[in-house]
N, C-alpha and C positions, 0 to 999 in steps of 0.2 A: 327776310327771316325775322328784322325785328318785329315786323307786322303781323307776322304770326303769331309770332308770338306774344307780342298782348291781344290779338285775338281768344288766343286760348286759355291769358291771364283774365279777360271780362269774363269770359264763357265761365271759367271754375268760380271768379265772387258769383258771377248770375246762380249758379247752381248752389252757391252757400256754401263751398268746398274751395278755399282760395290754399290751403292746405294739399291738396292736389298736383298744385301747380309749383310749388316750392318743391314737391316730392322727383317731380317730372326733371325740374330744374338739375335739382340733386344729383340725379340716376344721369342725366347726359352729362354733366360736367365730373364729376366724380368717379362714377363706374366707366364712362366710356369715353373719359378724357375730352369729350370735346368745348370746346369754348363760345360760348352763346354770346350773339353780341346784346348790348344792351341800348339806351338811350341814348349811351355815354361810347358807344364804342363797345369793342373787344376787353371789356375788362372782368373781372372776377366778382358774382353777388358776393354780398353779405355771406353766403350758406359755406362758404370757400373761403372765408378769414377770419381769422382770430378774433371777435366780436370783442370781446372782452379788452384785448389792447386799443383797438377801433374807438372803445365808451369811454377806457382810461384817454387818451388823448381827448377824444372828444371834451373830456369833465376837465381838463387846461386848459384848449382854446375856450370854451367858457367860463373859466375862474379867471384869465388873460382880459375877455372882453368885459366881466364883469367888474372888476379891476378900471376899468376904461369907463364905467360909469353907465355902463350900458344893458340894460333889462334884454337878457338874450331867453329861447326858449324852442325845444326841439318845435317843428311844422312839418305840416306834410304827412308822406310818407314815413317818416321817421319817428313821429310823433304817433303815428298810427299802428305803427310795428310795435313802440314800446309800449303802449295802452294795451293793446289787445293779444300780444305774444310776448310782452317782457324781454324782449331783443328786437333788435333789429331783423327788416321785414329779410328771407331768407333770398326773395328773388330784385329785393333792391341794389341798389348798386356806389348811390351816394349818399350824406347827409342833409336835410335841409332843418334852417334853423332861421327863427323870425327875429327883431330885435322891435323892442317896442320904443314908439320917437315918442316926442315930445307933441308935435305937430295933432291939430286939433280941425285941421282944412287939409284936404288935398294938397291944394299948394304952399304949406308948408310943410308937409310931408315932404311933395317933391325936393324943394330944398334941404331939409335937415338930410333928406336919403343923400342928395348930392356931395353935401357936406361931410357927412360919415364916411361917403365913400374916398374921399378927398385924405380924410384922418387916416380910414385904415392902409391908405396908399403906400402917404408919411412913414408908418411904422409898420412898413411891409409885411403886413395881416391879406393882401389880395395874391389873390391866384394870376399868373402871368395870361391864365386864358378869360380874366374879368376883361368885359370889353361894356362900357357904359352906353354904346351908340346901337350895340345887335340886343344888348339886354340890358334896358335900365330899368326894369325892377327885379333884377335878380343882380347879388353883388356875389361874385366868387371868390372865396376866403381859399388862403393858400392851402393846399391838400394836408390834408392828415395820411403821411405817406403817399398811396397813389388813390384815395378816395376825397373824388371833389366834394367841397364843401359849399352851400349853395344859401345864404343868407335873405330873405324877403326883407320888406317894411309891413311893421304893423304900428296901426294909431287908434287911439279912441273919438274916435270924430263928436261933432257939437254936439249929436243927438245920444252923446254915452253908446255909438257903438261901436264891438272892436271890428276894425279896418285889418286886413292883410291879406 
C-alpha cells in the first residue's frame, strides 16, 4: 500500500498537482476513517494534527538545541512544506531537521556527528528508536509527542560548499 502510494505521490508532483494528493490523503483518512500507512508505519499525516502545536514544540526543541550551541535548521520535507505551503507538507508524517557542524572534511564531520550524537544521548535529546549502526547519518531526536524527529549533518566543506 505504501508503494502505491508514493506511486501516486510522484505521479501528482510529475503532473504539477502535488495538491491532489494531500486532497486524496484527506478524503480517505478524514471522510472515510481509514488510516494510510506511511514510511513510518500506521501513523497520522500532518493533514490530521494540530500543525500549530506540532511548530510550537518544534520552535523549543530548537530554542533547546540552540541553547546547546548548535546552528539547527528545518531539511527536507519539512523545510520544503514550509517554503512552498507555509505548514507542514499535509501528506508528511515526521520532522526532518539539519544541524550545521563545525567539520570542514568528511571525516571530521564523521566525528563531530559521532560526538553530537554521544551529547544528545547524555541529555536524553534521542529517540529510543535512534540506532547509530542501521542509520548513521540520520540521528532520531526524541518525538515531539508521537512525531519522529529525524536530525541530518550538514557541513561547509574546504571548497565553501554546503554538505548535508
Amino acid at each position: 500500500t505504501h508503494d502505491k502510494l508514493g506511486r501516486l505521490f510522484r505521479l501528482r508532483q510529475r503532473d504539477g498537482n502535488p495538491a491532489a494528493f494531500d486532497a486524496f490523503v484527506t478524503e480517505m483518512t478524514t471522510v472515510h476513517g481509514l488510516r494510510l500507512p506511511t514510511f513510518h508505519g500506521y501513523v497520522r499525516p500532518f493533514s490530521q494534527r494540530d500543525q500549530a502545536e506540532i511548530l510550537a514544540q518544534l520552535g523549543s526543541l530548537m530554542d533547546r538545541l540552540k541553547a546547546l550551541g548548535l546552528v539547527v535548521f528545518a531539511n527536507s520535507g519539512t523545510l520544503l512544506g514550509l517554503v512552498r505551503e507555509g505548514a507542514l507538507l499535509g501528506h508528511d508524517d515526521d520532522v526532518d531537521l539539519a544541524v550545521m557542524l563545525r567539520a570542514r572534511t568528511p571525516k571530521q564531520a564523521a566525528a563531530e556527528w559521532q560526538a553530537l550524537r554521544t551529547r544528545l544521548a547524555g541529555l536524553n535529546l534521542l529517540s529510543p528508536a535512534d540506532n547509530a549502526t542501521t542509520l548513521p547519518a540520520i540521528i532520531k531526536l526524541a518525538r515531539l509527542n508521537d512525531v519522529e524527529v529525524d536530525l541530518f549533518p550538514s557541513w561547509v566543506d574546504a571548497r565553501d560548499r554546503v554538505q548535508v
